[in-house]
C-alpha positions in Angstrom: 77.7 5.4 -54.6 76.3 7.9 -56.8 77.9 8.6 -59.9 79.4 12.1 -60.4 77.5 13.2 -63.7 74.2 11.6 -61.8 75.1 13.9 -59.0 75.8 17.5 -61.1 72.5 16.5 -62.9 70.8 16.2 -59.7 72.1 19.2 -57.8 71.1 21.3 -60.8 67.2 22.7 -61.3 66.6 19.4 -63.2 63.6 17.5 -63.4 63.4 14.0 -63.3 60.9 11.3 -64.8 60.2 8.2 -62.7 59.4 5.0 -64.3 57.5 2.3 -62.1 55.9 -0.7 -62.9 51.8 -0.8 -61.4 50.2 -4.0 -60.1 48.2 -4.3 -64.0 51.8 -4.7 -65.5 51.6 -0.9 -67.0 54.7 1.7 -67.3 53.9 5.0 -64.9 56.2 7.8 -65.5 56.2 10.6 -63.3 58.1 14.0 -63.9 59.6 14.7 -60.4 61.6 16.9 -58.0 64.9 14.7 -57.4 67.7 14.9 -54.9 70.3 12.7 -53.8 72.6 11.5 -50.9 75.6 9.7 -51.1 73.8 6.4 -51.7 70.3 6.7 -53.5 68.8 8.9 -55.6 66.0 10.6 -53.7 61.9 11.5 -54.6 59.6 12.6 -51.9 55.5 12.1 -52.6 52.7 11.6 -50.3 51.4 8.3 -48.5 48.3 8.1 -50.8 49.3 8.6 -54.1 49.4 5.8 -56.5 53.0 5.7 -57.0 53.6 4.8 -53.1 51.1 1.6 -53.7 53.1 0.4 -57.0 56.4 0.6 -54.8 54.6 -2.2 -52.3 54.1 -4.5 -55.2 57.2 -3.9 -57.3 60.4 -1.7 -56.2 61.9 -1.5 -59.6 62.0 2.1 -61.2 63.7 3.6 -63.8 65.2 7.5 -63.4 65.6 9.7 -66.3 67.3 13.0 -64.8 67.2 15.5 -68.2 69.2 18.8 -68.1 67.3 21.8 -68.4 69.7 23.4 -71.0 70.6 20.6 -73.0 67.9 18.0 -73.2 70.4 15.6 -75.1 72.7 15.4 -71.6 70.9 13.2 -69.5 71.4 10.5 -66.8 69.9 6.9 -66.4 69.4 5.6 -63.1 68.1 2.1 -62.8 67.4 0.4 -59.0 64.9 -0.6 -56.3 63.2 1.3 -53.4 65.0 0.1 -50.6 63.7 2.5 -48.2 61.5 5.4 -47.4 61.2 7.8 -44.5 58.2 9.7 -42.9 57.7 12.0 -40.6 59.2 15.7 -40.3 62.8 14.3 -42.0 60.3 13.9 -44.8 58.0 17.3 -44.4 61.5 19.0 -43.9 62.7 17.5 -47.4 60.1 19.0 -49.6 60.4 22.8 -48.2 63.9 21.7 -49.2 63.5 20.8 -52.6 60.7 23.5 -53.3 63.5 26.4 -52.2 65.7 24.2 -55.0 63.1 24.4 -57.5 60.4 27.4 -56.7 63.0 29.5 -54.2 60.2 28.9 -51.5 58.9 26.8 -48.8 56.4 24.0 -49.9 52.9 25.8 -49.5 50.5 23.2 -51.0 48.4 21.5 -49.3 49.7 17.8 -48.1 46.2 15.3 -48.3 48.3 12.5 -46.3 51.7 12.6 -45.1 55.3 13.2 -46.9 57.4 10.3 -47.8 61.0 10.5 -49.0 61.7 7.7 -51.1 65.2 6.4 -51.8 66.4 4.4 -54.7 69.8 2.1 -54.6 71.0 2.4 -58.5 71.6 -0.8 -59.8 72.7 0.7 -62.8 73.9 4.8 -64.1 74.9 6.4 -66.6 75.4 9.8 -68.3 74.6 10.7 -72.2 75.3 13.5 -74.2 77.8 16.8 -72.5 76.8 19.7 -70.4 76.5 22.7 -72.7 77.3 20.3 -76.2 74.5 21.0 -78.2 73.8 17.8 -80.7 
């Protein structure tokens, strides 16, 4: 279950860093779109890209969701990949979360195919107050 401060950071215009772990043992972080269902938080990327290769070697990641107006209210979401889904579901998701973040389709140019990647939290938690400046 996602927690509820996870989810208001989420559903607001918040940008989210993704920590993985690559195959040489180094930290990636990513500054991502996020989403969420009721179970995972939620990324979508493209087949090629790098960070899709590190998930086949080690499904750990690490989610830093920061809130636009107050950088010291964040969230923490630690988990695995557990799954990820292709096809239109996927290409469908990213006009989605490009309407949340640029109020338009996705018109970029896709090199393979879209990928929605979904992350069980193993751990969450919320720092800092909406609007409580520190």
């Amino acid at each position: 279950m996602i927690d509820d401060g996870i989810r208001q950071l989420v559903e607001g215009r918040n940008f989210a860093v993704l920590s993985t772990v690559m195959p040489n043992g180094q930290v990636s972080g990513h500054v991502m779109w996020v989403d969420c269902d009721d179970e995972h938080v939620l990324f979508n990327t493209e087949l090629h890209r790098q960070k899709m290769k590190t998930f086949e070697k080690d499904k750990r990641v690490g989610v830093t969701i920061i809130d636009q107006d107050n950088p010291y209210h964040y969230g923490e979401v630690r988990g695995t990949v557990v799954e990820t889904v292709r096809g239109p579901e996927a290409r469908a998701h990213i006009d989605k979360l490009c309407r949340k973040y640029q109020d338009k389709d996705y018109d970029r140019r896709i090199r393979s195919e879209r990928v929605i990647v979904k992350v069980l939290p193993e751990r969450q938690r919320v720092r800092g107050a909406p609007g409580v400046d520190r």
